[in-house]
C-alpha angles and dihedrals in degrees: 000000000000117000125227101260092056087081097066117072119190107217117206112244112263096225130037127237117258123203102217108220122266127227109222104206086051089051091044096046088047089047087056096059097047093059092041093048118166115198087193079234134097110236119250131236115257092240090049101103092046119095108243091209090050106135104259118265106165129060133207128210115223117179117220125182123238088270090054099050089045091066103039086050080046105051089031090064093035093059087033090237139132113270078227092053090039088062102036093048084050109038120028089073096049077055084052105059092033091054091050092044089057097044094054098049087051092051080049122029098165086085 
């Protein structure tokens, strides 16, 4: 009785595998540009492909003490605003400008 894998055969390869040399100076100098790589472009901010004016979908929790809230509420029914409208009017861009601060030190760090 013959099994199923009997009809299979593995065959050696005719002809060994040879490793051409390697020149170490042409290994080091391609290893070197790899390291130093230039896209040509500048690379873009994560936030870059997203539209800025893009209706809201995500919220964020931020805890406040009672002095705090007491403000916000405060200033909210004073300007006879939303407390959400009264945050984002007022920090997104102080995200803004911070984000783009910091994008700007890491792209150059020699400031």
């Amino acid at each position: 009785m013959e099994t199923p894998m009997a009809k299979f055969s593995l065959k050696p390869n005719p002809t060994p595998t040879v490793e051409p040399d390697i020149d170490p100076e042409a290994l080091e100098a391609f290893a070197a540009g790899a390291r130093g790589r230039d896209t040509g472009e500048a690379e873009a901010p994560p936030w870059d492909h997203f539209d800025p004016n893009a209706k809201p979908r995500y919220n964020v929790a931020i805890r406040l003490n009672d002095y705090q809230l007491a403000m916000l509420r405060y200033l909210a029914e004073a300007r006879d605003i939303s407390q959400q409208k009264l945050l984002n009017r007022h920090l997104i861009p102080i995200l803004k400008q911070l984000t783009l601060e910091q994008w700007a030190t890491e792209r150059n760090p020699s400031n």
